[in-house]
LOPAFI-735214 format. One record per residue (C-alpha): residue in three letters; x, y, z. Coordinates in steps of 0.02 Angstrom, whole numbers, plus 50000, padded with zeros to 5 digits. Layout:
ALAXYZ...
//
This chain:
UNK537855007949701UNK536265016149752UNK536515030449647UNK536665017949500UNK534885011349557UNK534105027549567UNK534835031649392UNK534155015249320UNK532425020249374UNK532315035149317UNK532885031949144UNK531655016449156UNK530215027449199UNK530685041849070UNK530605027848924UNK528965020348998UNK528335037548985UNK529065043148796UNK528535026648734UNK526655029248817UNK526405046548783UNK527115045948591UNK525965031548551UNK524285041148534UNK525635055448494UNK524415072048496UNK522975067948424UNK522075049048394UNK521315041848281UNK519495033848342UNK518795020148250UNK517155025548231UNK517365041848135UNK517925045347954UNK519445037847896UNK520725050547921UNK519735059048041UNK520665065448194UNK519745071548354UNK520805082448482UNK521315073748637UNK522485075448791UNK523495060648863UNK523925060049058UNK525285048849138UNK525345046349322UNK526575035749431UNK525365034149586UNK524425048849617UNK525785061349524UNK525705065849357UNK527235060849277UNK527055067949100UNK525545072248972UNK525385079148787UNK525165096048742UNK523305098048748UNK523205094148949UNK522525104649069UNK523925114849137UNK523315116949320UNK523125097749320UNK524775088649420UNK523905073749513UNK522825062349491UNK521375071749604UNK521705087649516UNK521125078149351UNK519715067849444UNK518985085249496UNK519075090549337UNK518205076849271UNK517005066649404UNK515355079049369UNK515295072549174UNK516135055649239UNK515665050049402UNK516305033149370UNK518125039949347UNK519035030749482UNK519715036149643UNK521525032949645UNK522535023649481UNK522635009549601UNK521135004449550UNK521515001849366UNK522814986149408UNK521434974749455UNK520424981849328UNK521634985949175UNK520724997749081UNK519025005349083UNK517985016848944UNK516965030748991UNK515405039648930UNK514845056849007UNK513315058849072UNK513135076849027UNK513315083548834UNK515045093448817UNK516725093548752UNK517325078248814UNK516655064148695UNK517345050148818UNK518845044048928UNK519915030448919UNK520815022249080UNK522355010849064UNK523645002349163UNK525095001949061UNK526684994449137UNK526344999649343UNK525895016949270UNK524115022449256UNK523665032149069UNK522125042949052UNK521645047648875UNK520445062048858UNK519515062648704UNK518565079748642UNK517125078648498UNK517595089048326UNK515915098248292UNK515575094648090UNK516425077548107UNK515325067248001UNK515225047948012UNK514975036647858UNK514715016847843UNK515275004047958UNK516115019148067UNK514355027148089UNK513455011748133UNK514695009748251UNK514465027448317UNK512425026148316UNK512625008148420UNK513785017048545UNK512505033448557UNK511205021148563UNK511855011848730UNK512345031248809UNK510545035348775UNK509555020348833UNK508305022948984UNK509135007749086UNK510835005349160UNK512114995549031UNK513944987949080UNK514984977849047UNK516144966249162UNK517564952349150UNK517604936449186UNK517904941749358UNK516694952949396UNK517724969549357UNK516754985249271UNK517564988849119UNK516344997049019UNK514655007749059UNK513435020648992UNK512795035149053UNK511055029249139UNK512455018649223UNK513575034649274UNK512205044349307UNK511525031349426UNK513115030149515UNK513245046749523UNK511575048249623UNK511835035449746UNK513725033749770UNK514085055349767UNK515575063749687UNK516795059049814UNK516415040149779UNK517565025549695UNK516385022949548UNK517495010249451UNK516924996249561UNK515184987349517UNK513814996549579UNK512444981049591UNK513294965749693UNK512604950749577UNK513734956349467UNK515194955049534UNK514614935149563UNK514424923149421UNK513184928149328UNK511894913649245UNK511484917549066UNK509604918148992UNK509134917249208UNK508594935649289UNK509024940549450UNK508114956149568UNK509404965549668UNK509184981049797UNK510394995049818UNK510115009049945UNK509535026249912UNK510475040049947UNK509775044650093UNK509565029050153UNK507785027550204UNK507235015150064UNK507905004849947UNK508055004749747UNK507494987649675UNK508164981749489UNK507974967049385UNK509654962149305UNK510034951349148UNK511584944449083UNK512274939848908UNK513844929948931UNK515214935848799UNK517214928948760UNK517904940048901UNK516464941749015UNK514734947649022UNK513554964048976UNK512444967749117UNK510724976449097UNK509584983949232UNK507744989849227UNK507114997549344UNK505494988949423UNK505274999649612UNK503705000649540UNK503274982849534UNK504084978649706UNK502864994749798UNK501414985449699UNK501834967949779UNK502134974949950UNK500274986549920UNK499404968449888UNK500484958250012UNK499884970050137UNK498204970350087UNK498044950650092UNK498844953150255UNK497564964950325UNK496124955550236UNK496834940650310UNK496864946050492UNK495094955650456UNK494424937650393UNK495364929450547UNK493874936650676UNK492634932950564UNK491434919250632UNK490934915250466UNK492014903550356UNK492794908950217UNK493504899950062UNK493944909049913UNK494544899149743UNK495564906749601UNK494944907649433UNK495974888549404UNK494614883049541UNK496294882049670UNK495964889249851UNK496864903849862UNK496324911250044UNK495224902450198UNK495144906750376UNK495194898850547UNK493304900450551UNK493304890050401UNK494504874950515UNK493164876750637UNK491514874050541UNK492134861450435UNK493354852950541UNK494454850550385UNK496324850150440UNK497304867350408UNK498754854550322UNK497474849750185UNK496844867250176UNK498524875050149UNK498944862550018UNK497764873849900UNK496514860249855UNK495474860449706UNK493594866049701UNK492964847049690UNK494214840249814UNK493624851949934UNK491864847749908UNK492464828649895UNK493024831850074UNK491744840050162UNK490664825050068UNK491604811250143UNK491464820250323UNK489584820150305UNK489814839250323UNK488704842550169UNK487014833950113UNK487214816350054UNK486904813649867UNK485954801249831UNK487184794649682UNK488754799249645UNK488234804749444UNK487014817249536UNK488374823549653UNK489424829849483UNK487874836749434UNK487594844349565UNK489314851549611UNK489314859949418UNK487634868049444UNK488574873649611UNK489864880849521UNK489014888749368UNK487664896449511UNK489274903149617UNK489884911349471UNK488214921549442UNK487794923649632UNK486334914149618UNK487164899949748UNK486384900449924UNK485664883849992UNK485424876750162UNK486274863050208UNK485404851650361UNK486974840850393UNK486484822550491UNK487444828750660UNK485884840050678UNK486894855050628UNK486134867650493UNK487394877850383UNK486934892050260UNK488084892450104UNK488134906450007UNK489164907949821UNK489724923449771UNK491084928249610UNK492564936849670UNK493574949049538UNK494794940149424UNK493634925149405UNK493724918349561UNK492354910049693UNK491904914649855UNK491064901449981UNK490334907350131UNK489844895850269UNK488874899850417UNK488274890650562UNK486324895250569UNK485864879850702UNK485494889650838UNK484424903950751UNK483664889650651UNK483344880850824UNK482464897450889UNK481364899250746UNK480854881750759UNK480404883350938UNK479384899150916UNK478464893350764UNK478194876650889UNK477684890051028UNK476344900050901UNK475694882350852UNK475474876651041UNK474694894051070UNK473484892150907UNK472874875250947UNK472354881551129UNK471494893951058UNK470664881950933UNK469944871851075UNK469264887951151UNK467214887951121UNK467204906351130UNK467784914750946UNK469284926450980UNK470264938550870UNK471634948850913UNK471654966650813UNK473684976050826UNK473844993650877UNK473874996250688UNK471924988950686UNK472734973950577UNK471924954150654UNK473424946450707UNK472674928050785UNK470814921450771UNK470004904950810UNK469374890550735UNK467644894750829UNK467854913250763UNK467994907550580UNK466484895750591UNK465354910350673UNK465844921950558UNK466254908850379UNK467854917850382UNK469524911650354UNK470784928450378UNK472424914050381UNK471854909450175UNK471894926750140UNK473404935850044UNK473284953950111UNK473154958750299UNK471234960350374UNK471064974450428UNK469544979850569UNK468754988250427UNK468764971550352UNK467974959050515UNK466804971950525UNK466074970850329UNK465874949750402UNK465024954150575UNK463934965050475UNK463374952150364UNK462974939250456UNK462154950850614UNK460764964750654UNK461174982550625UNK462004986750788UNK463045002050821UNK464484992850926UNK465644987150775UNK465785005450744UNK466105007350943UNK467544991350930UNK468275000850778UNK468715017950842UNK469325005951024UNK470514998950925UNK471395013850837UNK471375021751015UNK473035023751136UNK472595030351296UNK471015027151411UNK470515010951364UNK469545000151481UNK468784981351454UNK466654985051394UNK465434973451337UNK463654974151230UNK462444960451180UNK461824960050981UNK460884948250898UNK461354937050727UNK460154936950582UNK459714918450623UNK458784923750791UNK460434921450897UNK461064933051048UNK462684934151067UNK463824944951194UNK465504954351140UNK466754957251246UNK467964970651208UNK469824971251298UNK471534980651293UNK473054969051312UNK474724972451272UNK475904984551148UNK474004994551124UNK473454976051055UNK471354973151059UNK470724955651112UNK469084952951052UNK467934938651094UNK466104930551056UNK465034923851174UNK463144919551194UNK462194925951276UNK461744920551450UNK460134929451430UNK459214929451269UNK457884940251333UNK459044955551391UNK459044969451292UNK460644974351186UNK461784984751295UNK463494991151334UNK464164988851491UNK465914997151518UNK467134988651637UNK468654994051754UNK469865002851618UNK471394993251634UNK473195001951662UNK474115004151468UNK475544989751452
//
């Protein structure tokens, strides 16, 4: 009985293998070359990984299937592994990836037997009509700079071209099962007219290799097309790191920062700009517009009131139109006592910049030092004696209102600097010829060894007046007017104790 079996089989197998073998017969005929047109071609069958028979033109030192994978994975990566993987599959067409002999393969399952059909180009063959259109189409798709395949309805490869090989090739190896799907969103259902970006890892490993895929839904399953866009991914991570470090460079920044896109959204702000404002992060993260932001910091009272709304849309375009020029930069006294400096500034791509800083305390310190120099000035008004104060560079600094009515000058009404040079020209006029304005001119240009003097001279209108000459600080020269206790002395100099150099 079980020899009967084993007979059975073996005749079953033999006609399997006449009947496969004998239907290309030697050579076959391809569609897509001349009518009547053979090309030369070799037919394997294998039972498993054994070769069980093949025509005439087949490799003699080939007897399994790894034998004629060796043979064949350099120009055909995608050839597969073992013929186990045809039965899911049923059949799959293959371009090389390298010009040769071999014009393609062909990969059946045929009855629980696996049939490879090698097929060699005829140099001189020449295509004509339909058959070379055909032929251009299919050297078209082998030639095209992006990977092209085709799957079933169930996600199986059964048809690729040679940017498709070749990229197999590179990342799976040689030794690799190339008749599975190389990208996994194909092997799930695909959406028509709807792209998808997929990764797949490099060779070695260390990085990844990003793709866009498309699908075009056909009666027995999809074609599949890949571009390559690594490029595009290493330019969004460049800028997504670069917001990131602006962002955390912007994030110790004590000045607030709101920058608007060209469509007047806002597109970055930071913390400084929650603090200052006091506008909730929520709202700010929302990406307001330009004049909902302003609208805000309005209705907070964190801006100058308008005095009607009409004026405030004024106002808010001329805003806008001055931002965009960088002619924006106001100062905003805010009714909490609080003074902010706003400055507009265009940013690349047609966007805004706003930049708000909190100036109330150095606005605070310049007030109280302009209210200090006015306290000092109105002593020195109600001073009888007429004072001036010359710098180290010989330029009056600070006079008197008794110093301008002696003299009928007025230095503060005055667009350049007085110089010495200059006070002098007005003692001059309105005094004798005395040699001590020459005497207070070279004191004041001097550094070292100075020491408080004083000399008497008279005015042209009979009066005698005394000048007292003294160092004070940072090489500074205080000198004052004074009459004369005694009329009848004659003009002198009298030097004091020289004082120590500040």
């Amino acid at each position: 009985m079980t020899d009967w079996i084993v007979v059975a089989t073996s005749a079953f197998l033999a006609a399997v293998a006449a009947i496969v073998i004998l239907r290309p017969h030697r050579r076959v005929t391809v569609p897509h070359l001349r009518p009547g047109t053979e090309t030369v071609g070799a037919v394997y069958l294998f039972d498993e990984t054994d070769l069980l028979d093949c025509s005439d033109e087949a490799w003699p030192d080939v007897s399994t299937w790894q034998d004629l994978r060796e043979r064949l994975k350099v120009d055909f990566p995608a050839f597969p592994m073992t013929p186990s993987c045809l039965r899911d599959v049923g059949s799959i067409v293959m371009a090389p990836t390298t010009s040769g002999e071999i014009r393609r393969v062909l990969c059946e399952w045929i009855d629980g037997a696996a049939r490879v059909q090698v097929e060699l180009s005829i140099p001189g063959a020449i295509d004509t009509g339909e058959h070379k259109e055909t032929h251009s189409l299919q050297r078209a798709m082998d030639q095209a700079p992006y990977p092209v395949w085709q799957v079933d309805k169930d996600g199986r490869l059964r048809w690729c071209n040679e940017t498709y090989s070749k990229l197999v090739h590179h990342v799976r190896g040689d030794d690799s099962d190339s008749s599975s799907p190389l990208f996994p969103c194909a092997t799930e259902q695909p959406h028509t007219g709807k792209k998808a970006r997929v990764s797949i890892d490099a060779p070695m490993g260390d990085r990844k290799l990003w793709y866009e895929l498309s699908f075009v839904a056909q009666d027995d399953g999809y074609l599949c097309y890949a571009i390559d866009v690594n490029a595009v991914v290493d330019a969004e991570i460049a800028q997504r790191n670069f917001v990131q470090t602006l962002t955390k460079t912007f994030a110790q920044l004590p000045i607030g920062l709101a920058i608007f896109d060209r469509n007047r959204q806002l597109a970055l702000f930071n913390p400084a700009l929650v603090d200052l404002t006091g506008l909730p992060a929520q709202f700010l993260s929302g990406r307001p517009g330009l004049s909902s932001f302003f609208d805000r910091l309005r209705d907070q009272n964190l801006m100058p009131e308008p005095k009607n709304y009409g004026g405030w849309r004024q106002q808010m375009n001329a805003l806008v139109e001055a931002a965009v020029d960088g002619r924006y930069q106001e100062t905003w006294t805010l009714p909490s006592g609080s003074v902010y400096s706003v400055n507009g500034r265009p940013h690349p791509d047609g966007a805004i910049a706003f930049l708000f800083q909190d100036i109330t305390a150095e606005i605070t310190l310049t007030r109280r030092f302009r209210a200090e120099l006015e306290l000092g000035q109105w002593v020195l008004d109600g001073l009888d004696e007429a004072i001036a104060v010359f710098a180290g560079n010989g330029m009056l600094t600070n006079s008197n209102r008794a110093y301008r009515a002696l003299w009928n000058a007025d230095p503060e009404s005055s667009f350049a600097q007085v110089s010495v040079v200059d006070a002098m020209r007005d003692w001059q006029d309105r005094s004798e010829p005395t040699p001590i304005w020459g005497d207070i001119r070279d004191f004041v240009d001097l550094e070292d060894d100075r020491a408080e003097w004083s000399a008497s001279f008279s005015l042209k209108n009979g009066d005698r007046m005394t000048c007292i000459v003294s160092p004070i600080q940072k090489s500074a020269t205080l000198v004052r007017f004074v009459p004369d206790p005694d009329p009848g002395k004659q003009v002198q100099r009298v030097a004091a104790k020289p004082m120590e150099k500040a």
